[in-house]
GUVEX-418041 format. One record per atom (N, C-alpha, C): atom name; x negated, y negated, z; residue in three letters. Coordinates in steps of 0.2 Angstrom, whole numbers. Layout:
BEGIN
 site    c1    c2    c3 code
   CA     X     Y     Z  ALA
...
This chain:
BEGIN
 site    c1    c2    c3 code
    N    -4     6     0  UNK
   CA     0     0     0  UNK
    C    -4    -6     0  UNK
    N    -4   -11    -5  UNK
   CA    -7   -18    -3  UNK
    C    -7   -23     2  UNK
    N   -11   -27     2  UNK
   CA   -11   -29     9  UNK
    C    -4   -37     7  UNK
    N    -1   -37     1  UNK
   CA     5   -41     1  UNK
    C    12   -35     2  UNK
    N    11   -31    -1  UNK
   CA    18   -27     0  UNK
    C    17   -24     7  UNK
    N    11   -22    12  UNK
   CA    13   -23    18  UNK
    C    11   -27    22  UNK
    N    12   -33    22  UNK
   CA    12   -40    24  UNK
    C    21   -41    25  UNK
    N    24   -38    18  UNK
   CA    32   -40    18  UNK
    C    33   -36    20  UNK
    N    31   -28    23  UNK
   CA    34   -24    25  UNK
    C    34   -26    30  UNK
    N    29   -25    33  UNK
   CA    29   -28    42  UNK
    C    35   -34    43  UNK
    N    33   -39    41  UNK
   CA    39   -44    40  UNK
    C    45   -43    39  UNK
    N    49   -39    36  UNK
   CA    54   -36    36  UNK
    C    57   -32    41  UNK
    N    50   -28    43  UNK
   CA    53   -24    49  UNK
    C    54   -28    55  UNK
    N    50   -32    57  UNK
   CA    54   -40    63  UNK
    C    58   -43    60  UNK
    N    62   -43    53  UNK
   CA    66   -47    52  UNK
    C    74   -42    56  UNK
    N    71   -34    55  UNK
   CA    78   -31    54  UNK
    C    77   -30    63  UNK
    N    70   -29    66  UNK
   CA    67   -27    75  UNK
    C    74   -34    78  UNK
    N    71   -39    76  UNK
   CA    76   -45    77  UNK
    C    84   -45    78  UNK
    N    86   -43    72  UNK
   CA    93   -42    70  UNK
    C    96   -38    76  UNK
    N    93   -33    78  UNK
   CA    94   -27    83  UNK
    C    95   -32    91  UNK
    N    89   -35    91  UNK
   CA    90   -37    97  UNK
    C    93   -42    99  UNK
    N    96   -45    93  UNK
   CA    99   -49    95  UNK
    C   109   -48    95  UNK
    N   109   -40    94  UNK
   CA   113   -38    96  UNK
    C   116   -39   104  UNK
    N   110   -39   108  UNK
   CA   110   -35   115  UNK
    C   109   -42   118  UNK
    N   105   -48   116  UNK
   CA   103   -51   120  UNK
    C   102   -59   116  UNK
    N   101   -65   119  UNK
   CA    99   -70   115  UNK
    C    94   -72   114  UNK
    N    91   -76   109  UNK
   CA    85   -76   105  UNK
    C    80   -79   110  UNK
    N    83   -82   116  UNK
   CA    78   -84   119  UNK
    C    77   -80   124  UNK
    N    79   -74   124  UNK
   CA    77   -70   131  UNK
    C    73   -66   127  UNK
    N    71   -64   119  UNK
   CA    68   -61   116  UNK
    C    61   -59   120  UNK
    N    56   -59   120  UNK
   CA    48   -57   118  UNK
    C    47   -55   112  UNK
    N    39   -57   113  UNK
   CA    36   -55   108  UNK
    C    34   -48   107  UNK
    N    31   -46   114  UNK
   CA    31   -39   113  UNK
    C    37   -35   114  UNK
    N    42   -35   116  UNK
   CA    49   -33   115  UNK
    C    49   -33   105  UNK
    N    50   -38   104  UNK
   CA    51   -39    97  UNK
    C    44   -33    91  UNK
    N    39   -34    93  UNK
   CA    33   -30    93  UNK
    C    35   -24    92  UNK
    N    37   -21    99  UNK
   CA    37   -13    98  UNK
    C    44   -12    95  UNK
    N    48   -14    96  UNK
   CA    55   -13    91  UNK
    C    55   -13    84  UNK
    N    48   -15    81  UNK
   CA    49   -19    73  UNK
    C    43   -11    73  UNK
    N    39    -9    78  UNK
   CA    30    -5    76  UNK
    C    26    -9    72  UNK
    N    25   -15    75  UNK
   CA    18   -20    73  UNK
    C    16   -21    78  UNK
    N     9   -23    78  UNK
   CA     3   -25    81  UNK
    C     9   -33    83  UNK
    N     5   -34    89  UNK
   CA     5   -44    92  UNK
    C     3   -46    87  UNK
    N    -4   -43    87  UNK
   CA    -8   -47    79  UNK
    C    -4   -52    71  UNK
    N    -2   -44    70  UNK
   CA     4   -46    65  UNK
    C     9   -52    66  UNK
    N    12   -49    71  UNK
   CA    16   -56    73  UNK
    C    13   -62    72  UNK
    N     9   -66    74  UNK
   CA     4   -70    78  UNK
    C     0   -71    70  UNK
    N     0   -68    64  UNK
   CA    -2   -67    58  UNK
    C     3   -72    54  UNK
    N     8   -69    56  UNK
   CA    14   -71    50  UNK
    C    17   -78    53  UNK
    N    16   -78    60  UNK
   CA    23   -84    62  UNK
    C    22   -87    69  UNK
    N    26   -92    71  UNK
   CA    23   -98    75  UNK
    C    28   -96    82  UNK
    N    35   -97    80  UNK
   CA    42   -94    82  UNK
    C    44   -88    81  UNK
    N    51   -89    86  UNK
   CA    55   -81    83  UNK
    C    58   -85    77  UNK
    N    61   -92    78  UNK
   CA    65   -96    71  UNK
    C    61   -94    67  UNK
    N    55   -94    67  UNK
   CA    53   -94    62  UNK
    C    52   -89    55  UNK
    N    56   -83    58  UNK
   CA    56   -77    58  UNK
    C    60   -78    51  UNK
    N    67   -80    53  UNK
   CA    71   -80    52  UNK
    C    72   -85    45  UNK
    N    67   -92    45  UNK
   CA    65   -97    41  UNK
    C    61   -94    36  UNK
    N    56   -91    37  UNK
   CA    55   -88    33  UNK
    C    58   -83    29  UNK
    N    60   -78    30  UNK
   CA    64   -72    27  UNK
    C    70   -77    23  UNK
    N    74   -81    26  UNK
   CA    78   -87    20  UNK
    C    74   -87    16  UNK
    N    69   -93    15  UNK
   CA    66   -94    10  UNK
    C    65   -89     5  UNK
    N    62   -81     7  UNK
   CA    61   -79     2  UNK
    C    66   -77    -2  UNK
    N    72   -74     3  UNK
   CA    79   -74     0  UNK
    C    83   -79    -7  UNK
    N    81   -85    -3  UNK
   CA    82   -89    -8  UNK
    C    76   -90   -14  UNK
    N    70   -89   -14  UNK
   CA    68   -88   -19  UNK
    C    68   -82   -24  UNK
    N    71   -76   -20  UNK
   CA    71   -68   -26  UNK
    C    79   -72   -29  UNK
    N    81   -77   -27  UNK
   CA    87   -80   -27  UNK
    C    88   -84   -36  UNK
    N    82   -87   -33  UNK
   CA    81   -95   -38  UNK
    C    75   -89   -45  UNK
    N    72   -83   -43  UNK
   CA    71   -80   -49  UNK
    C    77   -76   -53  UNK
    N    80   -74   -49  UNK
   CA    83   -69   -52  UNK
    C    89   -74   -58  UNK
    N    92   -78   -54  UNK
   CA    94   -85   -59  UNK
    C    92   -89   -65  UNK
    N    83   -90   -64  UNK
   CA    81   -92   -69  UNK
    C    79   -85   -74  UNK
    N    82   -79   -76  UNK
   CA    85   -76   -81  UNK
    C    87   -77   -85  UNK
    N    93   -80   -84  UNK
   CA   100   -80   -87  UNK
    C    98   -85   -92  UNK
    N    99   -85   -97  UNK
   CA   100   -89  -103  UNK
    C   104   -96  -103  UNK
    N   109   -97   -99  UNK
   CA   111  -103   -98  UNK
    C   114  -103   -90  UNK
    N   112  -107   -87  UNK
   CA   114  -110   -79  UNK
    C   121  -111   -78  UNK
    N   123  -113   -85  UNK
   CA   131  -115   -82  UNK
    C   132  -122   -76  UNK
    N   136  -122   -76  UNK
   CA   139  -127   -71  UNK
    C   137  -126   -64  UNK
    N   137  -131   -60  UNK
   CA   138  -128   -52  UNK
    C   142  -124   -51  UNK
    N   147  -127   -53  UNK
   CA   154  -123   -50  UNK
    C   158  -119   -53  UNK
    N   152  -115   -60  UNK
   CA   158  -111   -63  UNK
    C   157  -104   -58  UNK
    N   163  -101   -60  UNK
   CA   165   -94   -57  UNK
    C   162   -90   -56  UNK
    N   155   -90   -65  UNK
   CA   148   -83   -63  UNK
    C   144   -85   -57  UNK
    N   144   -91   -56  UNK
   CA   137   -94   -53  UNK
    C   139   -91   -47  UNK
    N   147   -94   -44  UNK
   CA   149   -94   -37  UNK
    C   150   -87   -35  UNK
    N   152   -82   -39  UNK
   CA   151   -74   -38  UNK
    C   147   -73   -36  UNK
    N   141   -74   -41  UNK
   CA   132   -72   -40  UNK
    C   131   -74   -34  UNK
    N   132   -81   -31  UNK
   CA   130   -82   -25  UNK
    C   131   -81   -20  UNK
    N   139   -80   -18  UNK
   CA   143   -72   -13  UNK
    C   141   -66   -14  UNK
    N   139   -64   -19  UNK
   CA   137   -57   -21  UNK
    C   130   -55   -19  UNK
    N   125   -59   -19  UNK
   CA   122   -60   -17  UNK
    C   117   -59    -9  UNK
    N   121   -66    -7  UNK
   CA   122   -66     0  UNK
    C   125   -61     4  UNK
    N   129   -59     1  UNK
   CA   135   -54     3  UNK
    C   130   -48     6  UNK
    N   125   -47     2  UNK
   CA   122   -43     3  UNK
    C   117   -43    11  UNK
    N   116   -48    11  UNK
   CA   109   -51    18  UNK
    C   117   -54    23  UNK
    N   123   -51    24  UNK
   CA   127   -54    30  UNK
    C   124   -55    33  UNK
    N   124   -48    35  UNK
   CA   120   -46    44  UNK
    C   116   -52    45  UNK
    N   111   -52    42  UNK
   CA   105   -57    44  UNK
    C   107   -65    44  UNK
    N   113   -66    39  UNK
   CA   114   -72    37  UNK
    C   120   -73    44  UNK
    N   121   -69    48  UNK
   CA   128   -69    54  UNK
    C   122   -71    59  UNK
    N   119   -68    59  UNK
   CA   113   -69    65  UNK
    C   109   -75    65  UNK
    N   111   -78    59  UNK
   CA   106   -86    59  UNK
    C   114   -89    60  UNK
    N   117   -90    61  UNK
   CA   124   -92    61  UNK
    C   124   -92    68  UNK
    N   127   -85    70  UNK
   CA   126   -85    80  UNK
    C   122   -87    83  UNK
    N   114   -88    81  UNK
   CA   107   -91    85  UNK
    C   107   -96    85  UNK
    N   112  -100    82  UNK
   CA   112  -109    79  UNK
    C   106  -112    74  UNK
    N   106  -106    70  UNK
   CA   101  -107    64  UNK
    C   104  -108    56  UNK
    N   109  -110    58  UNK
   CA   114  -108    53  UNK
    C   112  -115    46  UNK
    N   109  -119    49  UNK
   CA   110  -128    46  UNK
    C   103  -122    41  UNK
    N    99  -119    44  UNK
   CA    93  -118    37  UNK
    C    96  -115    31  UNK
    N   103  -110    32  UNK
   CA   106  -107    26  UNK
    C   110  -113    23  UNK
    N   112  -118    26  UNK
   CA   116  -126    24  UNK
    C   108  -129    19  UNK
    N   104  -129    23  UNK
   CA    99  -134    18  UNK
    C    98  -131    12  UNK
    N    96  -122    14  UNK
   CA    93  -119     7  UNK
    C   102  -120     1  UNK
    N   102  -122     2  UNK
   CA   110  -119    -3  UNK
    C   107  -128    -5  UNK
    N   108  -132     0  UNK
   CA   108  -140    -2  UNK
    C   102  -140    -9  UNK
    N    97  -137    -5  UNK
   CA    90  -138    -9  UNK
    C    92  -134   -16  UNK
    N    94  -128   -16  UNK
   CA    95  -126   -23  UNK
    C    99  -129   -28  UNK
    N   105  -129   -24  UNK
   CA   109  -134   -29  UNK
    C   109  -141   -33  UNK
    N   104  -145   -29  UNK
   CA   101  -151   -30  UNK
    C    96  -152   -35  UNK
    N    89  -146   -33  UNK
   CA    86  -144   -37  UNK
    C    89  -142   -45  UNK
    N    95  -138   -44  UNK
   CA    96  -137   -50  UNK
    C   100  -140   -54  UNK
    N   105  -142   -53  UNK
   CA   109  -147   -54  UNK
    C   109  -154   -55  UNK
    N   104  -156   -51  UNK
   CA   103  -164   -49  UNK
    C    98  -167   -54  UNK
    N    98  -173   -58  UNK
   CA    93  -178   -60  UNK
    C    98  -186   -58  UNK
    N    93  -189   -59  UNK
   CA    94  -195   -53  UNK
    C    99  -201   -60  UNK
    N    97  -197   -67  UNK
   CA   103  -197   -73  UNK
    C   108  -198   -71  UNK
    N   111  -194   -66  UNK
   CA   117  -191   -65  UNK
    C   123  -196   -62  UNK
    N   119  -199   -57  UNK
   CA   121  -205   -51  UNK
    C   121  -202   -45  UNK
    N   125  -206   -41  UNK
   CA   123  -206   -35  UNK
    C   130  -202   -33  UNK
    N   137  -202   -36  UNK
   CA   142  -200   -37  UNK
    C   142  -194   -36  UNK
    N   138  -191   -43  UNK
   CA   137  -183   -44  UNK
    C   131  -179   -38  UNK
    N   128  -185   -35  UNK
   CA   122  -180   -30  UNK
    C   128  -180   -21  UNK
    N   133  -183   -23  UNK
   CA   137  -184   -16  UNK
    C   143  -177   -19  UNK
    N   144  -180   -23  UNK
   CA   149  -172   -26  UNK
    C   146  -165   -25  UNK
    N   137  -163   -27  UNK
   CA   133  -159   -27  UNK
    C   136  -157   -20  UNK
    N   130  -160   -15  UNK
   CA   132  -161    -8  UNK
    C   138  -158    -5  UNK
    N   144  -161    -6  UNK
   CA   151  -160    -3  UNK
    C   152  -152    -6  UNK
    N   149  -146   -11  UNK
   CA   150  -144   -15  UNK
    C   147  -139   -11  UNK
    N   140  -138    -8  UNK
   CA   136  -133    -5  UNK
    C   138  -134     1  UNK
    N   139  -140     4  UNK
   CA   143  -139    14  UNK
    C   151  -135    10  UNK
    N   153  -135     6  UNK
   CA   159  -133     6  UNK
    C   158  -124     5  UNK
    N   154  -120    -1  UNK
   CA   151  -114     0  UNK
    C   149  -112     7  UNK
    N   146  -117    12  UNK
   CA   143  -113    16  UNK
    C   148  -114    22  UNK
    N   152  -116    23  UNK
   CA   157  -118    27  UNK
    C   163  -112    26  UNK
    N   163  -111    20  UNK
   CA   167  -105    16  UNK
    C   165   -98    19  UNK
    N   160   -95    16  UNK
   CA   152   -93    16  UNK
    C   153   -90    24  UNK
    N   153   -94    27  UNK
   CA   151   -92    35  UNK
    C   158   -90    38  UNK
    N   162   -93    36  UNK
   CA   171   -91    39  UNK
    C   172   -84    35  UNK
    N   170   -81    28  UNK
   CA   171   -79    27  UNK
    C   167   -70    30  UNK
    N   161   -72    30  UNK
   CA   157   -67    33  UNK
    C   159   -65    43  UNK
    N   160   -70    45  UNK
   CA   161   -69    52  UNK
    C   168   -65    54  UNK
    N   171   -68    48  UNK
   CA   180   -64    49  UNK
    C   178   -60    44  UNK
    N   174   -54    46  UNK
   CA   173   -48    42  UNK
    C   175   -46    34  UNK
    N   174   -53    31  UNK
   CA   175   -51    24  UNK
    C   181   -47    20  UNK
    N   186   -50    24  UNK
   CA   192   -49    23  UNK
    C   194   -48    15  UNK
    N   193   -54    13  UNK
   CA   195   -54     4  UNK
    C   187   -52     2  UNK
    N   189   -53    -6  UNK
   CA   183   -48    -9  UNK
    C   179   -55   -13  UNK
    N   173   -54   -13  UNK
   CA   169   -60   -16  UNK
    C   174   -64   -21  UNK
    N   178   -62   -28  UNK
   CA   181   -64   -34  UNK
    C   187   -68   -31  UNK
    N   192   -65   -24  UNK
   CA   196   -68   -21  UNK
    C   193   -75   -16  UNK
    N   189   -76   -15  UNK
   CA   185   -80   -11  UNK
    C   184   -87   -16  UNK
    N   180   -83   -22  UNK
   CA   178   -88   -29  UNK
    C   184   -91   -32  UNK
    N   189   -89   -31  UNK
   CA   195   -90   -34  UNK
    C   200   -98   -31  UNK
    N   199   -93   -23  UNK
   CA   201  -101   -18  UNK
    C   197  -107   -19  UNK
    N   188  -105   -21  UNK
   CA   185  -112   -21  UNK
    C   188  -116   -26  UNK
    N   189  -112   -31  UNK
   CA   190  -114   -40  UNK
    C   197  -118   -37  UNK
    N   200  -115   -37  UNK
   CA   207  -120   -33  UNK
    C   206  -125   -30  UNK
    N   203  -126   -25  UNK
   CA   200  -133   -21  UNK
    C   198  -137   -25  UNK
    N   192  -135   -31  UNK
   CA   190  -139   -36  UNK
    C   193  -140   -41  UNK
    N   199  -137   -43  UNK
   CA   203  -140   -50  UNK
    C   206  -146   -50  UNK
């Protein structure tokens, strides 16, 4: 194994050591060695990768959002913000990283999955062309996804991604 793919794999395994613990207890009663032996890495490791437990957490976003922003920049055309494929792709997605994305949410970490959506949408979306009308419209557009996004995920995903896409499209008609 490389020392990048187990670099991520240790990283992964305190992303998931974490998730566990934070079933039982709060992020601030965590340890490091508690979090250590739970995940099977060294202190070392830990103390390799990251500063916090937040940090933990900030990171594995990021990368999420960047297998995110590649997987994206495939597609032949971007489409709109707010067409249908996009907003699928993005529940579908995330859909998959709940768990993890429920845990930044209960830890009160929730604002870094609000920025990463802010930053990609803006990123994507946004030139200063546009005005200042369309970067407030951007904006009102990703707090509304993740405001969705988080009610959706917490009340156990009741309706199915396409019916969720369905009610934003409706909001924005």
């Amino acid at each position: 194994m490389s020392t990048k793919n187990s670099n991520f794999f240790s990283r992964d395994c305190m992303v998931q050591a974490l998730i566990q613990l934070l079933k039982t207890k709060s992020l601030s009663n965590i340890t490091i060695t508690e979090l250590t032996e739970r995940a099977g890495v060294s202190r070392m490791t830990y103390y390799r990768n990251y500063h916090s437990l937040d940090e933990i957490f900030s990171s594995y976003l990021k990368d999420l959002v960047e297998s995110y922003r590649q997987d994206v920049a495939t597609w032949p055309d971007k489409g709109n913000y707010n067409d249908s494929r996009n907003m699928l792709h993005c529940y579908e997605y995330f859909n998959h990283y709940k768990e993890f994305i429920a845990c930044l949410v209960q830890t009160g970490l929730g604002h870094l999955l609000l920025q990463a959506l802010d930053s990609y949408i803006l990123d994507t979306y946004y030139t200063e062309d546009k005005g200042r009308d369309f970067y407030y419209t951007l904006r009102a557009f990703s707090g509304s996804l993740y405001n969705i996004y988080v009610t959706w995920i917490l009340e156990d995903s009741k309706e199915s991604a396409e019916e969720i896409v369905s009610i934003i499209r409706k909001i924005y008609s």
